[in-house]
N, C-alpha and C positions, 0 to 999 in steps of 0.2 A: 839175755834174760836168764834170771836164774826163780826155782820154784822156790818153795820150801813146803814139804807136807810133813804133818805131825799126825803122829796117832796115840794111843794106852788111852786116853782121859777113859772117865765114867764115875758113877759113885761108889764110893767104898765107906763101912762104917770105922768111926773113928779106932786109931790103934794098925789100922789095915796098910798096906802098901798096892804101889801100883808104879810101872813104869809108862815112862814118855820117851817115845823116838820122834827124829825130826830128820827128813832125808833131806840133803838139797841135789836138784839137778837143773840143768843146761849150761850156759856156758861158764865152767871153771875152771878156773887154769888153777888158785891155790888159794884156802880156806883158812884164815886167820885164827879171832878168837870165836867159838863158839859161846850161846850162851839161852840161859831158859831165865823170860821175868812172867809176873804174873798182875792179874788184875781181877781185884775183888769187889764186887757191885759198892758203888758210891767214892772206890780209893782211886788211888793215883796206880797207875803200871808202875811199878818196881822190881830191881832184878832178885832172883832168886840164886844164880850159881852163874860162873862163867866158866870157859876151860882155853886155856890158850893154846897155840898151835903147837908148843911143847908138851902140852897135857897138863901144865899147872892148874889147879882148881881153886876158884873163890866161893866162897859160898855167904850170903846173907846172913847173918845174928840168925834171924828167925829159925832156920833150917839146918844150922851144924850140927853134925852129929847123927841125924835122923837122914838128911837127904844125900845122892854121890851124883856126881858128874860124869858122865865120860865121854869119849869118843871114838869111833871108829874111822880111821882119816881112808881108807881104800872105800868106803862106801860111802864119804862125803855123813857121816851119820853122826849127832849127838843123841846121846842119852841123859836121861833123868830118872834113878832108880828113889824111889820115895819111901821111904819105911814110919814108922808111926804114928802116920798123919792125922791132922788132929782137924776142928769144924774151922778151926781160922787161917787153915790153908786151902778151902774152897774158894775157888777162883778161877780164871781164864788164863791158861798156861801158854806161854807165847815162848817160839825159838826163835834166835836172831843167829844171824852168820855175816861177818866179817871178812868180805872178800875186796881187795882194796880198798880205796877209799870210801868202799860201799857197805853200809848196812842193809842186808834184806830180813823181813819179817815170815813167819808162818802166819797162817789164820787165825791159831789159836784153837786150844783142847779145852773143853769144861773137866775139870775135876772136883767135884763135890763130898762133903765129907759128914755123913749125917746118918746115925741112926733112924 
């Protein structure tokens, strides 16, 4: 069984920043690609940034430039460091982990973005 908890969500007004961690634990032997999507009342889940087990980062149209990826591989840990975020990046921030042939999810973080 592997967890995944996520934390940072909360609201911030537009222009603000905020980060997201996503820890995984139980059983891992070795963590692929990492990656943070999102879901905004009425859309579809889409991905926001991925990072592979090299550290290469993808990141969505929507979010270049303003968002960074990373990872800490000894703590099983991705980041989501967010800077300028604007009202149509409020959403339900989801971390996914790549361990075999297995995708596991987190819960999900609200981040809201609203004067």
């Amino acid at each position: 069984q592997v967890q995944l908890v996520e934390s940072g969500g909360g609201l911030v007004q537009p222009g603000g920043s905020l980060r997201l961690s996503c820890t995984a634990s139980g059983s891992i032997f070795s963590i692929n690609t990492m990656g943070w999507y999102r879901q905004a009342p009425g859309k579809q889940r889409e991905l926001v940034a991925r990072i592979s087990s090299g550290g290469s980062p993808y990141y969505a149209d929507p979010v270049k430039g303003r968002f960074t990826i990373s990872r800490e591989n000894a703590k099983n840990t991705v980041y989501l460091q967010m800077n300028s975020l604007k009202p149509d990046d409020t959403a339900v921030y989801y971390c996914t982990v790549a361990i075999g042939l297995q995708d596991y999810w987190g819960q999900g973080t609200q981040v809201t973005v609203s004067s």
